[in-house]
PDBQT receptor file of N, H, CA, C and O in Angstrom, charges set to zero:
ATOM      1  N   UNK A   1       0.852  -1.176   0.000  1.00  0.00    +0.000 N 
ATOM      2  CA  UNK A   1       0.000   0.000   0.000  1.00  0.00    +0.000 C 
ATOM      3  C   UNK A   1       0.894   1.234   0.000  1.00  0.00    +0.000 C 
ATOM      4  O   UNK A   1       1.962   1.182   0.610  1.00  0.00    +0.000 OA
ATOM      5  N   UNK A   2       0.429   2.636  -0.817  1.00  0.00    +0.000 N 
ATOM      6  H   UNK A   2      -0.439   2.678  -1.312  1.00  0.00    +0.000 HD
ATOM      7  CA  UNK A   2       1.260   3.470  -0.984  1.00  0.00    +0.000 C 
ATOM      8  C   UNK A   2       0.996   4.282   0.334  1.00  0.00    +0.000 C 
ATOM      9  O   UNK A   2      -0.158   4.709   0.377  1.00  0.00    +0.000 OA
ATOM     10  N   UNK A   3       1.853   4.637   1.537  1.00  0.00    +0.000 N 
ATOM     11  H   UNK A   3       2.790   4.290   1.503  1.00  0.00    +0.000 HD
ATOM     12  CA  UNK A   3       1.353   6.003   2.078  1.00  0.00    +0.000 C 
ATOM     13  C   UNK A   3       2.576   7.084   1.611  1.00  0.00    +0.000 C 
ATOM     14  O   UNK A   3       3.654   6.826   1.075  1.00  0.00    +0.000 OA
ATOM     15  N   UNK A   4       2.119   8.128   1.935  1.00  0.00    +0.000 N 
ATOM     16  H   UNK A   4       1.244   8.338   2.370  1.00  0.00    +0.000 HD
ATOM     17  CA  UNK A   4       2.747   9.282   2.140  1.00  0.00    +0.000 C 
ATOM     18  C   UNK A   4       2.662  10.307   3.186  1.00  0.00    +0.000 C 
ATOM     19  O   UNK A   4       1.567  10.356   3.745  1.00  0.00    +0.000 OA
ATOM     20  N   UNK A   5       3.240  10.844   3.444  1.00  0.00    +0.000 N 
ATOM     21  H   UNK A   5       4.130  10.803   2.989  1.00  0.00    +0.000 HD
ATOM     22  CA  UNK A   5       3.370  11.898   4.908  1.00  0.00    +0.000 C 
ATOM     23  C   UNK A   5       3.965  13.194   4.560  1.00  0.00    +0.000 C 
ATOM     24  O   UNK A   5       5.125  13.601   4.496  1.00  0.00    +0.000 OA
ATOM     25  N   UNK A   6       3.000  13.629   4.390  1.00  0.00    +0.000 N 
ATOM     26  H   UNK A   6       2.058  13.298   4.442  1.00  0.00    +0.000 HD
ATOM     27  CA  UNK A   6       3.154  15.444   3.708  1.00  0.00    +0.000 C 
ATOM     28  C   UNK A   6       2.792  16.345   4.981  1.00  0.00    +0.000 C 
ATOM     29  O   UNK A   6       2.097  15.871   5.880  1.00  0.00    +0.000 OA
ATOM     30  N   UNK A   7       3.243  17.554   5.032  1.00  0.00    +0.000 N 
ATOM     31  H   UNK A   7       3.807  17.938   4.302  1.00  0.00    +0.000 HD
ATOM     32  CA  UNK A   7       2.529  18.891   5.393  1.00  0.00    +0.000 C 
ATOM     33  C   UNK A   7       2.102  20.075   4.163  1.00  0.00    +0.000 C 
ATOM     34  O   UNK A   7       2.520  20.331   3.034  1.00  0.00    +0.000 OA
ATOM     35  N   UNK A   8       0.661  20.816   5.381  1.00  0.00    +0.000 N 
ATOM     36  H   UNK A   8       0.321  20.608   6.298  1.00  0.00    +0.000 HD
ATOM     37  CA  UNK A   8       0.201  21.998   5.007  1.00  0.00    +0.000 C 
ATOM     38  C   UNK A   8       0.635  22.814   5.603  1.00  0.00    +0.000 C 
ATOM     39  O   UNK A   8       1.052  22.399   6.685  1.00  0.00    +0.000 OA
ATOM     40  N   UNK A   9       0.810  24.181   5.402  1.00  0.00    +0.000 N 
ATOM     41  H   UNK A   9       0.471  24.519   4.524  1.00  0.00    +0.000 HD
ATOM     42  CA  UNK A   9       0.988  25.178   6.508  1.00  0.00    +0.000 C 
ATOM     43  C   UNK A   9      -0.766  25.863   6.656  1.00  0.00    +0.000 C 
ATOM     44  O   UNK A   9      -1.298  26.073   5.565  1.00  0.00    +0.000 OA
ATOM     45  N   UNK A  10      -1.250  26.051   7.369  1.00  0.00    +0.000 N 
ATOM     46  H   UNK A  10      -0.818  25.881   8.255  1.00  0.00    +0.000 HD
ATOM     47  CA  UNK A  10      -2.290  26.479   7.740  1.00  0.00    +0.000 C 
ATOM     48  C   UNK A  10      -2.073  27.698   8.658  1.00  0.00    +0.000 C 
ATOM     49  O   UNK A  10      -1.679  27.703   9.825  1.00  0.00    +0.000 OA
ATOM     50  N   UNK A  11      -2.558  29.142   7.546  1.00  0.00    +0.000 N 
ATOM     51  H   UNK A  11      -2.877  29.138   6.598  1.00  0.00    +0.000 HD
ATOM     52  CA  UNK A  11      -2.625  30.475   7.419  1.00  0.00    +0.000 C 
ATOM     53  C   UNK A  11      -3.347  30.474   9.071  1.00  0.00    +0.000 C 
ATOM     54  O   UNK A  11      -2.646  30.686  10.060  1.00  0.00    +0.000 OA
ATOM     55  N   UNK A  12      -4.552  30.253   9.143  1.00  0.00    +0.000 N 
ATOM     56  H   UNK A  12      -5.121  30.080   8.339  1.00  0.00    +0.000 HD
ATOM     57  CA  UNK A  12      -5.400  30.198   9.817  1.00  0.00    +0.000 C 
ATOM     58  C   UNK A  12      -4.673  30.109  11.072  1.00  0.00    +0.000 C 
ATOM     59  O   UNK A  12      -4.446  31.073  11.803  1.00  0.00    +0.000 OA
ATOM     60  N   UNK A  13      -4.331  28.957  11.279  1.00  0.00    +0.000 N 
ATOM     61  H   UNK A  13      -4.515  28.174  10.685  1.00  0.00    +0.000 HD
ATOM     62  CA  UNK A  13      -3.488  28.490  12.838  1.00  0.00    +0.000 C 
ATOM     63  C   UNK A  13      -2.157  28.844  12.684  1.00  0.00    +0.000 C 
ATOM     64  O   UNK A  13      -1.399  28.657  13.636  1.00  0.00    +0.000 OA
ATOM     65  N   UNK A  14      -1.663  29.412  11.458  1.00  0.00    +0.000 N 
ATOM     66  H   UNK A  14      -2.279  29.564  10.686  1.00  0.00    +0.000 HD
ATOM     67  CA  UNK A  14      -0.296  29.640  11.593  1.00  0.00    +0.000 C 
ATOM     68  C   UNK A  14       0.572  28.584  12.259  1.00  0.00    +0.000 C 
ATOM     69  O   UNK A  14       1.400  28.819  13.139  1.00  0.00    +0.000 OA
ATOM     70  N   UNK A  15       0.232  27.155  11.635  1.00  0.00    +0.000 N 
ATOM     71  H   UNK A  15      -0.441  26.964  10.920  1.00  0.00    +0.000 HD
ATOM     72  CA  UNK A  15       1.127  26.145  12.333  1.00  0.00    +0.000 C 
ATOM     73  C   UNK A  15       1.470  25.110  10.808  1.00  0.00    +0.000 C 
ATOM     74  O   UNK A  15       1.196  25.512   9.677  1.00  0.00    +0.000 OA
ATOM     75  N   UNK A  16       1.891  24.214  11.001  1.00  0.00    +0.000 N 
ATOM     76  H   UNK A  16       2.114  23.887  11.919  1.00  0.00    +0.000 HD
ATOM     77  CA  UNK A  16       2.260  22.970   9.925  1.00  0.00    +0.000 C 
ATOM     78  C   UNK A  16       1.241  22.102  10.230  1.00  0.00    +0.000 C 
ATOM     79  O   UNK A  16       1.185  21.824  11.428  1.00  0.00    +0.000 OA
ATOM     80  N   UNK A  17       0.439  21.599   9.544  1.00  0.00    +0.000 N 
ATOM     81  H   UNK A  17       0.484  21.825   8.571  1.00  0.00    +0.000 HD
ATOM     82  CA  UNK A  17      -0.162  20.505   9.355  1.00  0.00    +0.000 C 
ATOM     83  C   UNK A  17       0.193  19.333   8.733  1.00  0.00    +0.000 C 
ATOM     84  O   UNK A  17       0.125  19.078   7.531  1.00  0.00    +0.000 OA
ATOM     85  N   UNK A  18       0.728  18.362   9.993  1.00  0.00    +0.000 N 
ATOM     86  H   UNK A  18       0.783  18.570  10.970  1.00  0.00    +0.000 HD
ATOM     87  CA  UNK A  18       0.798  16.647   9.284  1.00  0.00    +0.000 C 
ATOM     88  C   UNK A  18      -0.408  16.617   8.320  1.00  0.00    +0.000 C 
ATOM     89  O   UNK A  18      -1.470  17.225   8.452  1.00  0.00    +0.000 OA
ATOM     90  N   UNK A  19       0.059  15.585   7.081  1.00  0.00    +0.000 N 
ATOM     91  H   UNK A  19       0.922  15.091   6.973  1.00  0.00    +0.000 HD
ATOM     92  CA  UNK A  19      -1.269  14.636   6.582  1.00  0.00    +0.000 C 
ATOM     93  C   UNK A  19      -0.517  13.573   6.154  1.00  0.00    +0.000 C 
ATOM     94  O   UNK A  19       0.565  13.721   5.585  1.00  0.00    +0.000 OA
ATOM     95  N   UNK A  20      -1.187  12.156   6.469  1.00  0.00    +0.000 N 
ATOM     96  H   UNK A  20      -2.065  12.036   6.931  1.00  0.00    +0.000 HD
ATOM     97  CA  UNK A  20      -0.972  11.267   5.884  1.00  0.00    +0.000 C 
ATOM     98  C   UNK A  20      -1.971  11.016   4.817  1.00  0.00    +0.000 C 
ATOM     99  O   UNK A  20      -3.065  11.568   4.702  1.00  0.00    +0.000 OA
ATOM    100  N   UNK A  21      -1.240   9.743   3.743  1.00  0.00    +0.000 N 
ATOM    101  H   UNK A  21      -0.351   9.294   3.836  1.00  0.00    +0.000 HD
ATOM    102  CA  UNK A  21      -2.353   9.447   2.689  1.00  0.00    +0.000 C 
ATOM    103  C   UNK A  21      -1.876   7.778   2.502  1.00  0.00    +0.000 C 
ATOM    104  O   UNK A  21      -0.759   7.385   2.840  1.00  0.00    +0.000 OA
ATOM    105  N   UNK A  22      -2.882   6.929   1.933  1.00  0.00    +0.000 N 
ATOM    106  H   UNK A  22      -3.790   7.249   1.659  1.00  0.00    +0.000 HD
ATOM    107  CA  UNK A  22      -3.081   5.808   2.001  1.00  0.00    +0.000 C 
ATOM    108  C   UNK A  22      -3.568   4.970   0.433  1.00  0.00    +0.000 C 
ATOM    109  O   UNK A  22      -4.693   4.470   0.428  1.00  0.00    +0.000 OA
ATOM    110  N   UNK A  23      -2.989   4.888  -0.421  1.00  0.00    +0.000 N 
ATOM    111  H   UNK A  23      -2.076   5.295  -0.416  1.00  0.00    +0.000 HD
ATOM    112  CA  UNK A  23      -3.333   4.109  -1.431  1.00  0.00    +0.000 C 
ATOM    113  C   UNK A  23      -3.040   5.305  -2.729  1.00  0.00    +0.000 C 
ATOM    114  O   UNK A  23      -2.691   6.458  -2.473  1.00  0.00    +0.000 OA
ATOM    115  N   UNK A  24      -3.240   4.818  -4.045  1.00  0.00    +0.000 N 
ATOM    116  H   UNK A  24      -3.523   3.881  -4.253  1.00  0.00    +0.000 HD
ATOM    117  CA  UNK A  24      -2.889   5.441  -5.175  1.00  0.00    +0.000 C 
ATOM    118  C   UNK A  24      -4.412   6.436  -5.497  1.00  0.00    +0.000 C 
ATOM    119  O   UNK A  24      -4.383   7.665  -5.433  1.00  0.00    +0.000 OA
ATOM    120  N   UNK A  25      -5.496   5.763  -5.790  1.00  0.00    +0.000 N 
ATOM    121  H   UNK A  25      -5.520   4.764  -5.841  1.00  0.00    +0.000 HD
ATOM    122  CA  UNK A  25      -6.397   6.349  -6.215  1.00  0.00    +0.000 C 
ATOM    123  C   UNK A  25      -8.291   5.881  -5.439  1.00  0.00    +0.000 C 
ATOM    124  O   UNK A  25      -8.743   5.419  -4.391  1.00  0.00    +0.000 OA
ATOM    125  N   UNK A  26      -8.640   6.215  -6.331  1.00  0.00    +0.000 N 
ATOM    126  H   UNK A  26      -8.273   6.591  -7.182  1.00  0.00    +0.000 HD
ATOM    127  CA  UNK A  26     -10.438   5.311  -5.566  1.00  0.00    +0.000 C 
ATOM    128  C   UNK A  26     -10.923   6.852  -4.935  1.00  0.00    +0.000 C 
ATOM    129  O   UNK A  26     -10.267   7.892  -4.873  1.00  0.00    +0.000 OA
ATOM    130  N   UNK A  27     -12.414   6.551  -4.473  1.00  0.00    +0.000 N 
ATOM    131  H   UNK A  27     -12.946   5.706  -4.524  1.00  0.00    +0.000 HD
ATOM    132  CA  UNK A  27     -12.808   7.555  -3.573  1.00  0.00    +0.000 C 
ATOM    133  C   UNK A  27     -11.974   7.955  -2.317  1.00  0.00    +0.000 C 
ATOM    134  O   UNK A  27     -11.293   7.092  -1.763  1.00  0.00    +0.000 OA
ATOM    135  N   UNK A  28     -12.006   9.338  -1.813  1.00  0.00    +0.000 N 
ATOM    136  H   UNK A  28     -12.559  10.039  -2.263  1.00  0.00    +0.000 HD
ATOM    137  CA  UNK A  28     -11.574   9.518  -1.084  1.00  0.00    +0.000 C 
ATOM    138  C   UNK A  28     -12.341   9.209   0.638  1.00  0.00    +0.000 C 
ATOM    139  O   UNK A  28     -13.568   9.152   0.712  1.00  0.00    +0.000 OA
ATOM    140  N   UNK A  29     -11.525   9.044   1.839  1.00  0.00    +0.000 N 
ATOM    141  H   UNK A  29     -10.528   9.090   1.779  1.00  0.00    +0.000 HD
ATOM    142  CA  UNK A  29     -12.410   8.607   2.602  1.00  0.00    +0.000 C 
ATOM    143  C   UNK A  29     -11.906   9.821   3.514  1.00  0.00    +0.000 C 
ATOM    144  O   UNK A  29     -10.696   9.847   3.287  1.00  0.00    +0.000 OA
ATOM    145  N   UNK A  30     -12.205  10.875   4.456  1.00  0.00    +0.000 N 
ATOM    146  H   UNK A  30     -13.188  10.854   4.641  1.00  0.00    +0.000 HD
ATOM    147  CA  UNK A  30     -11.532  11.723   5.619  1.00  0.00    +0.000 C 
ATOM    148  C   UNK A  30     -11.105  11.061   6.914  1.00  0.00    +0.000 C 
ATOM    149  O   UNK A  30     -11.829  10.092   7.144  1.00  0.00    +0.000 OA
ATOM    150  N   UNK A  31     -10.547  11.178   7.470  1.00  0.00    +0.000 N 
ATOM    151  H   UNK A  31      -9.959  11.965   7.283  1.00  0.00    +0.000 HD
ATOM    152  CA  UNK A  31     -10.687  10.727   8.809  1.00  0.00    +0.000 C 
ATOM    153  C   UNK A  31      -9.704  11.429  10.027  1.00  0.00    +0.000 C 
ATOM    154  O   UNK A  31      -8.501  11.240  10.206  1.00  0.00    +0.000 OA
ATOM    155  N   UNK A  32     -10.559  12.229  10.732  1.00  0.00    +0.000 N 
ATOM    156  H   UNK A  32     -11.537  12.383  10.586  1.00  0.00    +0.000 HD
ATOM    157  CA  UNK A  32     -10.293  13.262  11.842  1.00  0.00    +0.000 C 
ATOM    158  C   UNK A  32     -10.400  12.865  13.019  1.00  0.00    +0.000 C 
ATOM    159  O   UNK A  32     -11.343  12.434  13.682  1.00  0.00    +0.000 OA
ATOM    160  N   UNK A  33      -8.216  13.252  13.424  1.00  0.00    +0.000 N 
ATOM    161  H   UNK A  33      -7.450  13.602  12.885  1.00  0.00    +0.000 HD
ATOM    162  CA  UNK A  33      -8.316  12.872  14.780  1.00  0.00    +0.000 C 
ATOM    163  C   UNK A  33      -9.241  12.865  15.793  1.00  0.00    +0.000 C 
ATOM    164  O   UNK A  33     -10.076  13.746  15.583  1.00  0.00    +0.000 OA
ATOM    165  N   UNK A  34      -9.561  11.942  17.308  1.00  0.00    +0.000 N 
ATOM    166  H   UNK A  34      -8.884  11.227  17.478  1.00  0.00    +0.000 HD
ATOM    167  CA  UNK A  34      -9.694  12.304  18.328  1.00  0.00    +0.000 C 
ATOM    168  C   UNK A  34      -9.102  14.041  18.701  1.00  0.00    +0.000 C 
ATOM    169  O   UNK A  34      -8.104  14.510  18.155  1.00  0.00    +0.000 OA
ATOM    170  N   UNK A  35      -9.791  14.660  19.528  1.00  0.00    +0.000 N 
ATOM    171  H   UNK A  35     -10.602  14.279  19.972  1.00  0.00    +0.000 HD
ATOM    172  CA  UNK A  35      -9.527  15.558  20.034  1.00  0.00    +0.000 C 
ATOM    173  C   UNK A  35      -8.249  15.549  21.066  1.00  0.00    +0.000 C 
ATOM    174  O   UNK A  35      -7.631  16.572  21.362  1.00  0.00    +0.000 OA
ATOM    175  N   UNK A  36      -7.867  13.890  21.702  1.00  0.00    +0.000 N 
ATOM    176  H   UNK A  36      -8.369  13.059  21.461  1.00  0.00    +0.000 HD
ATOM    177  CA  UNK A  36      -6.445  14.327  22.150  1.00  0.00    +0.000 C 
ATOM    178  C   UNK A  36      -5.429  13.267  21.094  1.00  0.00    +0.000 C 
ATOM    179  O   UNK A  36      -4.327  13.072  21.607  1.00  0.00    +0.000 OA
ATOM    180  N   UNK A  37      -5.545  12.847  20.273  1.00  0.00    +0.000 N 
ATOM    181  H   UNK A  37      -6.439  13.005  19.856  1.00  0.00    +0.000 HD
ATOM    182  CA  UNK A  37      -4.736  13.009  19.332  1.00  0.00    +0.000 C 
ATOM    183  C   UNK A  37      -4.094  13.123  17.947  1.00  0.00    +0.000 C 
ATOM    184  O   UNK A  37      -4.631  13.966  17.229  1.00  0.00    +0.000 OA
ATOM    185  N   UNK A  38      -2.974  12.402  17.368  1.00  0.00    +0.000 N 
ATOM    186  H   UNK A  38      -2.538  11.716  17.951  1.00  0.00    +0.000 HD
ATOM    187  CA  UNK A  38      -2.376  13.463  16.125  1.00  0.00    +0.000 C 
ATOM    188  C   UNK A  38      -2.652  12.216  14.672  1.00  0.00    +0.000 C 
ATOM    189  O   UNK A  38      -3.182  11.108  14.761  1.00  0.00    +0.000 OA
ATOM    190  N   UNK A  39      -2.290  12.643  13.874  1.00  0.00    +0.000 N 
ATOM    191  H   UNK A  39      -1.859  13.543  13.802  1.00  0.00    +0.000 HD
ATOM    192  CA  UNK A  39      -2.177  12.431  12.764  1.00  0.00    +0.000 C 
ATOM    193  C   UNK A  39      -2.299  10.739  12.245  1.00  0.00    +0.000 C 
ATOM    194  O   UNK A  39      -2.934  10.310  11.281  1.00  0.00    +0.000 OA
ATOM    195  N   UNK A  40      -1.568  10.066  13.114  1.00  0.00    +0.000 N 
ATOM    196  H   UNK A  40      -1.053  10.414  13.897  1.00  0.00    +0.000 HD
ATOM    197  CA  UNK A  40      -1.551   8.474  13.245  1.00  0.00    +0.000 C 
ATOM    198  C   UNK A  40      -2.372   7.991  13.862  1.00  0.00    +0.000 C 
ATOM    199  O   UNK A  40      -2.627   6.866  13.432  1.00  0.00    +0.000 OA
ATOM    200  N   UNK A  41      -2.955   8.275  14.698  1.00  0.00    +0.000 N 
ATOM    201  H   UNK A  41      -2.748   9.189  15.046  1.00  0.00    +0.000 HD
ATOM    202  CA  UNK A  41      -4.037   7.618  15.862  1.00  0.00    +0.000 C 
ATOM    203  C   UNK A  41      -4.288   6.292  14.938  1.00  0.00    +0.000 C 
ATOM    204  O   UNK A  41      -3.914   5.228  15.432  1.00  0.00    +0.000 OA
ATOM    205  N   UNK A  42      -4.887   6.258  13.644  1.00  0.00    +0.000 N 
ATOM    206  H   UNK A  42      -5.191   7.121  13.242  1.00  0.00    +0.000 HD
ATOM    207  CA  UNK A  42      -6.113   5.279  12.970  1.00  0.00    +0.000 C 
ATOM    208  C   UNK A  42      -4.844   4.160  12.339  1.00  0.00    +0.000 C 
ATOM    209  O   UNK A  42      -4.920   2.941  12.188  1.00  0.00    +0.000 OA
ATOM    210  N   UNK A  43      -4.097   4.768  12.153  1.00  0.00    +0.000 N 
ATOM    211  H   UNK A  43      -4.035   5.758  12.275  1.00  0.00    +0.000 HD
ATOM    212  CA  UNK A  43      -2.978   3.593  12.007  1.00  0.00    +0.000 C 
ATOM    213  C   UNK A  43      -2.019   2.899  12.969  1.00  0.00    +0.000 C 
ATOM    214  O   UNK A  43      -1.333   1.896  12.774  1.00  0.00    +0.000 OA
ATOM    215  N   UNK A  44      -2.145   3.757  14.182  1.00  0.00    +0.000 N 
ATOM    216  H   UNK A  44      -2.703   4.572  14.341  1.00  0.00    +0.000 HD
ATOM    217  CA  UNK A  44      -1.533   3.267  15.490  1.00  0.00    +0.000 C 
ATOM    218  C   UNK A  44      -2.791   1.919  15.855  1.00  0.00    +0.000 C 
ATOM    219  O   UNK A  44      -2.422   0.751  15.729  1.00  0.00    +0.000 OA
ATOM    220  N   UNK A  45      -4.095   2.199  16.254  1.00  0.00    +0.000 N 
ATOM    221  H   UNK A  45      -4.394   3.148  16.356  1.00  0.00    +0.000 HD
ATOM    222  CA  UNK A  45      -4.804   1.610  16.579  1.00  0.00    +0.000 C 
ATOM    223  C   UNK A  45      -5.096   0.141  15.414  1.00  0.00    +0.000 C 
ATOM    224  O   UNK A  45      -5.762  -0.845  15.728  1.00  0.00    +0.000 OA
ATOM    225  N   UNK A  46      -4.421   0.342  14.094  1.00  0.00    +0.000 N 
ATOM    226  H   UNK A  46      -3.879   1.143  13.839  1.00  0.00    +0.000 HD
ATOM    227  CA  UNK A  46      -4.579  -0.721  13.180  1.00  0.00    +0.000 C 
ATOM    228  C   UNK A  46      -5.965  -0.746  12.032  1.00  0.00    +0.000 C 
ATOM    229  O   UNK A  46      -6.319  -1.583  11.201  1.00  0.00    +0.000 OA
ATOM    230  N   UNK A  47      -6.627   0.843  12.520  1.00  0.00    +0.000 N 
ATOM    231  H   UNK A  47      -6.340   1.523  13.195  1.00  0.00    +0.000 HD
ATOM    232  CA  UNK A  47      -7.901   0.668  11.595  1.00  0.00    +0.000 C 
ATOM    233  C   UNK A  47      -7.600   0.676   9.910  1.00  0.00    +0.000 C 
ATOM    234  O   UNK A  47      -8.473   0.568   9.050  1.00  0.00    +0.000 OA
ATOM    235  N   UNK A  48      -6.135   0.831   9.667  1.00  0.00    +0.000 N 
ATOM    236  H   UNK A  48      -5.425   0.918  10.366  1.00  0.00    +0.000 HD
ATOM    237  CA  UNK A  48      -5.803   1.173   8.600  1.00  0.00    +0.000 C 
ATOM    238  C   UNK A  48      -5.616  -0.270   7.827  1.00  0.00    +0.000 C 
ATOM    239  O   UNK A  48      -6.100  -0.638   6.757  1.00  0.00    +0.000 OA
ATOM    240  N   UNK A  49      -4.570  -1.096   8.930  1.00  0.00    +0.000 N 
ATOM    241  H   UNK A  49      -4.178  -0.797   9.800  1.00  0.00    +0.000 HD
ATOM    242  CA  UNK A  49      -4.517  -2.636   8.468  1.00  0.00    +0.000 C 
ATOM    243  C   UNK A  49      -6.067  -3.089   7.938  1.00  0.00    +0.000 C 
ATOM    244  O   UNK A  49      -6.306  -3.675   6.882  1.00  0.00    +0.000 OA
ATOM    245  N   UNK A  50      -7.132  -2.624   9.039  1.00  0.00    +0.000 N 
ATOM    246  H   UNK A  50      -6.938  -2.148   9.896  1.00  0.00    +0.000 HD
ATOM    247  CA  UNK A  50      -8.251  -3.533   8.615  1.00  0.00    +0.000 C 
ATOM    248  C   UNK A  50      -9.130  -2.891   7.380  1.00  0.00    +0.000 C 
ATOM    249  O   UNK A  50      -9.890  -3.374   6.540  1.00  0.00    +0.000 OA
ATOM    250  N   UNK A  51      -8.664  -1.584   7.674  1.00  0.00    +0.000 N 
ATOM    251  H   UNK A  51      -8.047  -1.191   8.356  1.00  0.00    +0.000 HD
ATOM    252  CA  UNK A  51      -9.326  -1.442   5.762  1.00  0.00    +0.000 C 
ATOM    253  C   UNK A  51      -8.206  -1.499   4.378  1.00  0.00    +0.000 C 
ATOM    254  O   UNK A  51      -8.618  -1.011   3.326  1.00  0.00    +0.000 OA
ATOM    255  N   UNK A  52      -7.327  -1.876   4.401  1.00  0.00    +0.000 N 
ATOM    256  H   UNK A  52      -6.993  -2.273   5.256  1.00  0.00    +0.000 HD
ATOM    257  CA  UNK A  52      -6.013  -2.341   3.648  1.00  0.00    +0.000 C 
ATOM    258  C   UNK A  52      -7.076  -3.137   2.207  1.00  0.00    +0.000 C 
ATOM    259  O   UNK A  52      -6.791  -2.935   1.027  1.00  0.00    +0.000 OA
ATOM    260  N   UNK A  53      -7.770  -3.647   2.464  1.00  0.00    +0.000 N 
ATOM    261  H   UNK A  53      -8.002  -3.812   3.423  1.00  0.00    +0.000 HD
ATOM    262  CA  UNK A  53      -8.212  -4.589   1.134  1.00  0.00    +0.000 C 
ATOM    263  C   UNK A  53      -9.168  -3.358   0.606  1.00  0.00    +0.000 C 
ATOM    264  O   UNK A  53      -9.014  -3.183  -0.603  1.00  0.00    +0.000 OA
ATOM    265  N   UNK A  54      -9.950  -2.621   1.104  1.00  0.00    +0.000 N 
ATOM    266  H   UNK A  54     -10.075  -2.763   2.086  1.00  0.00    +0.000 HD
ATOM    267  CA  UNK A  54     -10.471  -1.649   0.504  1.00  0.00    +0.000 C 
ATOM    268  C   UNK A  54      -9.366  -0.479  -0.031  1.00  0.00    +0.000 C 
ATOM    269  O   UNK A  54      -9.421   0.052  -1.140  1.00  0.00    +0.000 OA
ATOM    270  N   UNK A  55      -8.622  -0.273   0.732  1.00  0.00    +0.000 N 
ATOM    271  H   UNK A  55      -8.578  -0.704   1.633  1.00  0.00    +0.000 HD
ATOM    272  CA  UNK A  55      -7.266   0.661   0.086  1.00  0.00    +0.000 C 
ATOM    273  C   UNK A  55      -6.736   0.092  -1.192  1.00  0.00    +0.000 C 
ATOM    274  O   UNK A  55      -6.727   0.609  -2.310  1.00  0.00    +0.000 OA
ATOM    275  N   UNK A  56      -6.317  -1.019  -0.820  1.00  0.00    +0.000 N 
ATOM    276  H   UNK A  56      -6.325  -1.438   0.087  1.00  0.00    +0.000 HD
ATOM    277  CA  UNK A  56      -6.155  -1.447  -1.930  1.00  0.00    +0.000 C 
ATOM    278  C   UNK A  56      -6.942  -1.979  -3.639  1.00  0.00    +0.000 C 
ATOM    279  O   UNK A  56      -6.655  -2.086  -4.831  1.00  0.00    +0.000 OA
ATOM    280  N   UNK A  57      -7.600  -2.092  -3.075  1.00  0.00    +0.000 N 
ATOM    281  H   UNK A  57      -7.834  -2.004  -2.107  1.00  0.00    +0.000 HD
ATOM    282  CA  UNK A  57      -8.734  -2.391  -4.030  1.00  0.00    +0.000 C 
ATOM    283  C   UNK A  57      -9.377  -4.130  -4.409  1.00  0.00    +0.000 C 
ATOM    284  O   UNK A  57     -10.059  -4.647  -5.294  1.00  0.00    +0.000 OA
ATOM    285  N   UNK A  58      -8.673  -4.577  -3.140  1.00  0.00    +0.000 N 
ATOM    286  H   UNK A  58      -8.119  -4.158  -2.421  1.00  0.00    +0.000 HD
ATOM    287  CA  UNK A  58      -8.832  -6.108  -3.025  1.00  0.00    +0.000 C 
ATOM    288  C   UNK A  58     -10.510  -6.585  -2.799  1.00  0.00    +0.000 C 
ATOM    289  O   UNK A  58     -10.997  -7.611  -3.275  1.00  0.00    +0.000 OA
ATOM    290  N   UNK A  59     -11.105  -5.760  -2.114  1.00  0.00    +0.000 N 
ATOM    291  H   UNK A  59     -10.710  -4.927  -1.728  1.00  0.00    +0.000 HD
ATOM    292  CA  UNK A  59     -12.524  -6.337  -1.727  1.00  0.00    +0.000 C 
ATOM    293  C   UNK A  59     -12.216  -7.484  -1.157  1.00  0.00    +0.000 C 
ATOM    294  O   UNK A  59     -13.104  -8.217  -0.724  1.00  0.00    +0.000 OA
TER     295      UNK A  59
């Protein structure tokens, strides 16, 4: 599976914004931290392993 780990700078907050990304193409899906934490949470916890066949396009 392809990820990548980019930043934004965000005018607004005047800070850097992590983003990760997960696969080449397909619909896009969002997914926004918990309020106490960062950028990995959904791949720390493994929700990423368990949608891996949809990332990928395995079904």
């Amino acid at each position: 599976m392809n990820r990548k780990v980019f930043g934004w700078h965000s005018p607004s907050l005047n800070k850097e914004m992590p983003i990760v990304s997960y696969g080449n193409y397909g619909f896009a899906l969002l997914l926004v931290p918990t309020a106490a934490a960062d950028y990995l949470e959904y791949e720390r916890f493994q929700l990423i392993d368990s949608l891996a066949p949809f990332i990928n396009g395995e079904k």
